[in-house]
C-alpha positions in Angstrom: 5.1 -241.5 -79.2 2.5 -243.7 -78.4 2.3 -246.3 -75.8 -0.5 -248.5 -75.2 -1.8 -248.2 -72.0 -1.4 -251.6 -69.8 -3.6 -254.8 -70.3 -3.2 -257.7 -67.5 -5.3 -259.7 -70.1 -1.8 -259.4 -72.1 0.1 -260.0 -69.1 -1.6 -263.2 -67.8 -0.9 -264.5 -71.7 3.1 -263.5 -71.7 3.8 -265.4 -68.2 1.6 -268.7 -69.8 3.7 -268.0 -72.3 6.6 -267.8 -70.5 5.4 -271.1 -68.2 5.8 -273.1 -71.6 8.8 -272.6 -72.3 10.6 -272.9 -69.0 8.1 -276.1 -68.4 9.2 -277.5 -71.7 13.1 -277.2 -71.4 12.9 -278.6 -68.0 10.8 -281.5 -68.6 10.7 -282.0 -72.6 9.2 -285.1 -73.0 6.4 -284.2 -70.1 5.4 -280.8 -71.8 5.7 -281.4 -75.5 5.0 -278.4 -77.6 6.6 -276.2 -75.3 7.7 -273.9 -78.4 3.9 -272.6 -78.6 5.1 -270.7 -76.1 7.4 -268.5 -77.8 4.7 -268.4 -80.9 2.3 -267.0 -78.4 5.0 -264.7 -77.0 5.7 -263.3 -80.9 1.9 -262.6 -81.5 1.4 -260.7 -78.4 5.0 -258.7 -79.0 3.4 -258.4 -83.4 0.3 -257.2 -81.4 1.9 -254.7 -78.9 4.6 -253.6 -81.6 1.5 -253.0 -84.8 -0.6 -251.1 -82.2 2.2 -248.4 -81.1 3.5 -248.3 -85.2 -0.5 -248.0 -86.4 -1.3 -245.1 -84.1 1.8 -243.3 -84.7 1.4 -243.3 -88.3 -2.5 -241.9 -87.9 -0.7 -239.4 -86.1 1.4 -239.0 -88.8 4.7 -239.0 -86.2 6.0 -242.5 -87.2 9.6 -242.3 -88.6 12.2 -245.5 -88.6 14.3 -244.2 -87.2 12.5 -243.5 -84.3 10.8 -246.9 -84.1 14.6 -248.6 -83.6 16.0 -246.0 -81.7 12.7 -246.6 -79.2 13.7 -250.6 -79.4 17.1 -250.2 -79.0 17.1 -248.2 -75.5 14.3 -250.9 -74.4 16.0 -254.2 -75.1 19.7 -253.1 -75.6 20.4 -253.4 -71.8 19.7 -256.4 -71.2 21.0 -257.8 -74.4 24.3 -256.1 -73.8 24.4 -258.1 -70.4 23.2 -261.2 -71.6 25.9 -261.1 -74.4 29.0 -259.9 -71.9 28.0 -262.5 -69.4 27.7 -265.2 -72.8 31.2 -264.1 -73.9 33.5 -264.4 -70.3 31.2 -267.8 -69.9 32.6 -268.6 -73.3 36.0 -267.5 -72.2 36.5 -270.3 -69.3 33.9 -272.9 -70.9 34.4 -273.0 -74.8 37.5 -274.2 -77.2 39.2 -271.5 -79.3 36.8 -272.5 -82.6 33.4 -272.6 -80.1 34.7 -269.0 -78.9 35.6 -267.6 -82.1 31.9 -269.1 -83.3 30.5 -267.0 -79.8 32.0 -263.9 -81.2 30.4 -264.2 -84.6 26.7 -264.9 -82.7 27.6 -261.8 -80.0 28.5 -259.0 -82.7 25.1 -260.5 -84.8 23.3 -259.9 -81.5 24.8 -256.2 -81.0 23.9 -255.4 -84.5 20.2 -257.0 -84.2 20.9 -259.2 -87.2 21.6 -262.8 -85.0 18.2 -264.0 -87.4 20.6 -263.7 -90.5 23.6 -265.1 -89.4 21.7 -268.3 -88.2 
């Protein structure tokens, strides 16, 4: 398994990233655009995710299965949170039919398929 070793370059480009987006949904009609945030955030992750899937297939060690099982133990953590902590917020905030919608969006997130629901 390869992982590429660290770039600040990269770095300083996800927390710009990141800055646009949190600049934009706090002040949206001051920072228009702020959604070129989250493009520039999916280039770098196409860019980080290509390199480690490239080398490993030069290697000839690249399997699926390994690939998802590698992004599952990195963001399944903090999705798992973010999606209990979504659903008891749901619980006390949301009507039956906006809960019942939350538990349709949380089991899409568990399964990694939230992109075909929507």
């Amino acid at each position: 398994m390869h992982s590429p070793k660290y770039r600040a370059d990269i770095d300083g480009l996800r927390g710009v990233a990141v800055l646009l987006v949190v600049l934009y949904h706090a002040w949206p009609n001051e920072v228009p655009g702020g959604f070129v945030g989250v493009d520039i955030f999916f280039v770098i992750s196409g860019f980080l995710i290509s390199s480690v899937v490239f080398t490993s297939m030069e290697a000839g060690t690249f399997t699926l299965k390994e690939f998802w099982a590698r992004r599952i133990r990195r963001l399944g953590p903090a999705l798992l949170v973010v999606l209990a902590a979504s659903l008891m917020a749901g619980w006390f905030l949301l009507l039956p039919t906006e809960l019942e919608q939350l538990g349709r969006h949380v089991a899409a997130g568990v399964l990694f398929v939230s992109n075909l629901l929507l």
